[in-house]
C-alpha positions in Angstrom: 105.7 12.3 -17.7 102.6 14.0 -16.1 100.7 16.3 -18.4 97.9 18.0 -18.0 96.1 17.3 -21.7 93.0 15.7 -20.3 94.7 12.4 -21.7 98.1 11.2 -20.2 97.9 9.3 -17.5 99.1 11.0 -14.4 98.3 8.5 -11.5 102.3 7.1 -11.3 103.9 10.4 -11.3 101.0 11.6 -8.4 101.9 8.9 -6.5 105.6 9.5 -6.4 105.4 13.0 -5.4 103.5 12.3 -2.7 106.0 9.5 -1.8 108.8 11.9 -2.1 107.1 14.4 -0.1 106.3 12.3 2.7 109.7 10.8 2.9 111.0 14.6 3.2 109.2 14.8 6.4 105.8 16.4 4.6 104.7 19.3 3.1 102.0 20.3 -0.6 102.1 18.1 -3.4 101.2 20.8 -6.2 99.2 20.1 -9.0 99.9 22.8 -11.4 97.3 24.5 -13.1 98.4 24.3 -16.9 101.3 22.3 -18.4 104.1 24.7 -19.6 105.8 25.4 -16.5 108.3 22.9 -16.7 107.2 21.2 -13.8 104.3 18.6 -14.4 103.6 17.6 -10.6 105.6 19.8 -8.3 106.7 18.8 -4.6 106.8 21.8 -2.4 108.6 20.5 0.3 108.4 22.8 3.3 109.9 21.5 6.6 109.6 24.4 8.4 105.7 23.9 8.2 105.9 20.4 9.0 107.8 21.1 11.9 106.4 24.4 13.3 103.5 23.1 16.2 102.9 20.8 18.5 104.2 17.5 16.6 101.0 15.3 17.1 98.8 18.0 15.3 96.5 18.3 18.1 96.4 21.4 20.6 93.3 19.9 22.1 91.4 23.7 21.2 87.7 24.2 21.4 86.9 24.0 17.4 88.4 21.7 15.0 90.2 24.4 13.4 92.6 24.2 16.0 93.1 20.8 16.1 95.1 20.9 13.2 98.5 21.0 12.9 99.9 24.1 12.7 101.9 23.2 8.9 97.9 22.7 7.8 96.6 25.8 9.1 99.3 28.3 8.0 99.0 26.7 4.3 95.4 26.2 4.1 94.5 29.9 5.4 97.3 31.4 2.8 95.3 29.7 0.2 92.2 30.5 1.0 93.0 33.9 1.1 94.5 33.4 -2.6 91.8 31.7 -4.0 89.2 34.8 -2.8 91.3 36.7 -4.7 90.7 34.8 -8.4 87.6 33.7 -9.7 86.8 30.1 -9.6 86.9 28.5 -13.2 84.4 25.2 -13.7 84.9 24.5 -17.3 88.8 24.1 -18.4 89.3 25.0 -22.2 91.2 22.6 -24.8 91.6 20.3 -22.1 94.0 22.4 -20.3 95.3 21.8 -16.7 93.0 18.3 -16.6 95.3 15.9 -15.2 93.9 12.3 -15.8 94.4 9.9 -12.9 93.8 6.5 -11.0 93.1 6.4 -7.0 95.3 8.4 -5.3 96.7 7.2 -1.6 97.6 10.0 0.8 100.3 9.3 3.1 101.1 11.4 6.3 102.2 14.9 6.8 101.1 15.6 3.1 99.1 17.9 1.7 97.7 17.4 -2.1 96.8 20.8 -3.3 95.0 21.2 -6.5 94.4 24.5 -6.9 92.3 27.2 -9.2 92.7 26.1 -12.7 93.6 22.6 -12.6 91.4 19.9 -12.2 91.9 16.0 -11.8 89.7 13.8 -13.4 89.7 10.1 -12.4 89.8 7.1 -15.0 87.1 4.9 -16.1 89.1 1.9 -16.2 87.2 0.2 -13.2 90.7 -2.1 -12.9 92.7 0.6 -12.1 91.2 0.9 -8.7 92.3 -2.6 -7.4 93.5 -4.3 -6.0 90.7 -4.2 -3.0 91.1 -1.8 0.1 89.5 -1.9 3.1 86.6 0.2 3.2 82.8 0.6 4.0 79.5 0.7 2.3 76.7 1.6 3.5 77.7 0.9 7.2 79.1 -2.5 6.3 82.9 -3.2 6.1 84.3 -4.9 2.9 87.5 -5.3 0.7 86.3 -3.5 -2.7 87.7 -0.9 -5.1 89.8 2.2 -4.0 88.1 4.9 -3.2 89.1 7.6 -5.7 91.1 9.4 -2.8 91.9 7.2 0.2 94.8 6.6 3.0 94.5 4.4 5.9 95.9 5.1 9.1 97.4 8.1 7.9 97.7 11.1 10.2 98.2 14.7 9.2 96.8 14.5 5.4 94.7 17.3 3.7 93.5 18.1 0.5 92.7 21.7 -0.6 92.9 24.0 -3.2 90.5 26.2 -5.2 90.4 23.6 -8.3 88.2 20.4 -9.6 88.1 16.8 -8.6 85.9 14.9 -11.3 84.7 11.2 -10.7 84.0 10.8 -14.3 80.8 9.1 -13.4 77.4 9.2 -15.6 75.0 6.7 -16.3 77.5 4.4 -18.4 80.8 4.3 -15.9 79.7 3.1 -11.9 76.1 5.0 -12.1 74.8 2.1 -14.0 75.6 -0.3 -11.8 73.1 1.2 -8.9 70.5 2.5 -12.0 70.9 -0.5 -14.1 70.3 0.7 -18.4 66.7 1.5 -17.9 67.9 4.0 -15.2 65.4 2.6 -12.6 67.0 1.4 -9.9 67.6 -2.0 -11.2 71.1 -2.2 -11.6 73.3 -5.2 -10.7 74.8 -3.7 -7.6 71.7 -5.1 -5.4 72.7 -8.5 -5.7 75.8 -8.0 -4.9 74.8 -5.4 -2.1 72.6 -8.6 -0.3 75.6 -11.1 -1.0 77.6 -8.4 1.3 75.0 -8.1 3.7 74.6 -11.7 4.0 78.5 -12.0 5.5 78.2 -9.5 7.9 75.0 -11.7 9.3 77.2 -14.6 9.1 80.2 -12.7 10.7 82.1 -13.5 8.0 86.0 -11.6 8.3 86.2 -8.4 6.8 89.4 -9.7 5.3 87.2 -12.5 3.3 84.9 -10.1 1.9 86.4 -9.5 -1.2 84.4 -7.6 -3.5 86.0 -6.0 -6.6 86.2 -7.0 -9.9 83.7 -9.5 -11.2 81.2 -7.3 -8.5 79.2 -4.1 -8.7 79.5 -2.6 -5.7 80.4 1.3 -6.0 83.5 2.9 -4.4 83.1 6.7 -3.0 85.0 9.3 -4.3 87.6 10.3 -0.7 87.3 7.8 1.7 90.1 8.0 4.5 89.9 5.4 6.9 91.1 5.3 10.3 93.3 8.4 9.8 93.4 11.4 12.3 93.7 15.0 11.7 92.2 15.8 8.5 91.4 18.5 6.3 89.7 18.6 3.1 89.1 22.4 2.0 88.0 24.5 -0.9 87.7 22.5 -3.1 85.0 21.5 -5.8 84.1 18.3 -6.7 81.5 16.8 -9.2 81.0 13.4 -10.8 80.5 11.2 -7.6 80.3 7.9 -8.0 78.7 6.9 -4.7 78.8 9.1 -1.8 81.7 11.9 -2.0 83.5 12.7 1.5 83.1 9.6 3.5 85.8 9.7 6.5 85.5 6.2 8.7 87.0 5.3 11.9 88.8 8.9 11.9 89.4 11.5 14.4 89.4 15.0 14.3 88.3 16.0 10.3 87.5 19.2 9.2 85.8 19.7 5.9 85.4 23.5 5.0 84.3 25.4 1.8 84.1 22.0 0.0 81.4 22.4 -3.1 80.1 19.2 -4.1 78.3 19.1 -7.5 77.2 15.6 -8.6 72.9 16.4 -8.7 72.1 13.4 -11.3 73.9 10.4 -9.5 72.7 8.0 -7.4 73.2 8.0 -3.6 75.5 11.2 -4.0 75.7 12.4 -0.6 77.7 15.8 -0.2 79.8 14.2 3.2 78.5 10.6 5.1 80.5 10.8 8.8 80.7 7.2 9.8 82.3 6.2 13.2 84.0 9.5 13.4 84.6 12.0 15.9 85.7 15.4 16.6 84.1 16.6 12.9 84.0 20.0 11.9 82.0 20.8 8.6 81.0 24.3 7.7 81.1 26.8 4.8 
């Protein structure tokens, strides 16, 4: 069972609402904003959105705000204009509406919504995040741990929402591994960051660079990878452990009235574009 109590873990029943949704053809996966409801993470299946458009998501329009699919649009602008209507909340009380969670994978044609009110904070239990993915760091590809929210190869995938992602990172959990305990910079992820660098020289396959456990080299918080048409709006996010919105490979991304809050980390870049195209950031 998925509770919000800032202390069940959440990640399994996440993960099979968004495979239910995306079986049904798409749609929100809804994470409610306080437990109570009787409905702890709530699939809001609506085929008419997924269907309503041109099918491929991409009309090929002059902004990236048309690129879209239509099933995107229609539900992020009704949400926007929700969330101007109710104050944003950045502290939850007595732990509740946090919802406590491992990576999260987004598959196609779904939508994770976490909206005002709820929050999901990510675990510190570094194995939770294998095994590897394929990812990038710092321009160089690698196998290493999951980004906190990733897909590959997905198409049609948002995230939005007026509520809280929180990396759970400080200077004891993935920080430390870049600032090292004297918080000067001389933290174990360097060796590990030339040991990396060292296979690409030596064209070594992607496939073989297996970082991970045993290895200090930091994940970032959503990292979709070879996806197209995505959309990550309104929502706020804090406790990065590495850079926050890192899309690679991808085609046609919109990132829109995102606030990023993660001042004392290192290497906390609000949105790194790498190898993308048709990118629309703005608010």
């Amino acid at each position: 069972e998925c509770v919000g109590d800032g202390k069940s873990d959440c990640t399994l029943a996440i993960r099979d609402a968004i495979a239910a949704c995306h079986a049904a053809g798409g749609g929100r996966v809804v994470v409610p904003p306080a437990p109570g409801s009787g409905i702890d993470v709530d699939v809001d299946v609506d085929l008419a959105y997924a269907g309503n458009g041109s099918g491929n998501g991409n009309d090929n329009g002059n902004d990236n705000g048309s690129i879209m699919s239509s099933w995107l649009r229609g539900r992020s602008h009704d949400d926007q204009q929700q969330a101007q209507k109710q104050p944003q909340k950045q502290k939850q009380q007595d732990n509740i509406g946090i919802y406590m969670t491992g990576p999260i994978v987004l598959l196609s044609n779904v939508n994770l919504h976490v909206p005002n009110g709820a929050t999901l904070r990510f675990v510190r239990n570094k194995s939770a995040y294998l095994p590897p993915v394929r990812s990038r760091y710092e321009g160089v590809e690698l196998m290493n741990y999951s980004p906190f929210i990733y897909a590959y190869g997905e198409t049609n995938i948002a995230l939005t929402g007026g509520g809280i992602l929180d990396g759970n990172a400080d200077e004891v959990n993935w920080w430390d591994w870049k600032l090292g305990p004297d918080l000067d910079d001389r933290g174990p992820e360097r060796y590990d960051r030339k040991i990396l660098f060292q296979m690409m020289e030596e064209n070594v396959p992607v496939s073989e660079r297996m970082f991970g456990e045993g290895y200090h080299i930091r994940p970032n918080f959503i990292g979709p990878f070879r996806c197209s048409n995505v959309l990550i709006e309104d929502v706020t996010i804090i406790n990065s452990p590495m850079w926050t919105i890192h899309p690679t490979f991808c085609t046609n991304v919109t990132v829109r009235g995102v606030t990023v809050n993660s001042p004392h980390g290192p290497n906390n870049d609000g949105c790194v574009v790498d190898s993308s195209q048709n990118v629309l950031i703005e608010d």
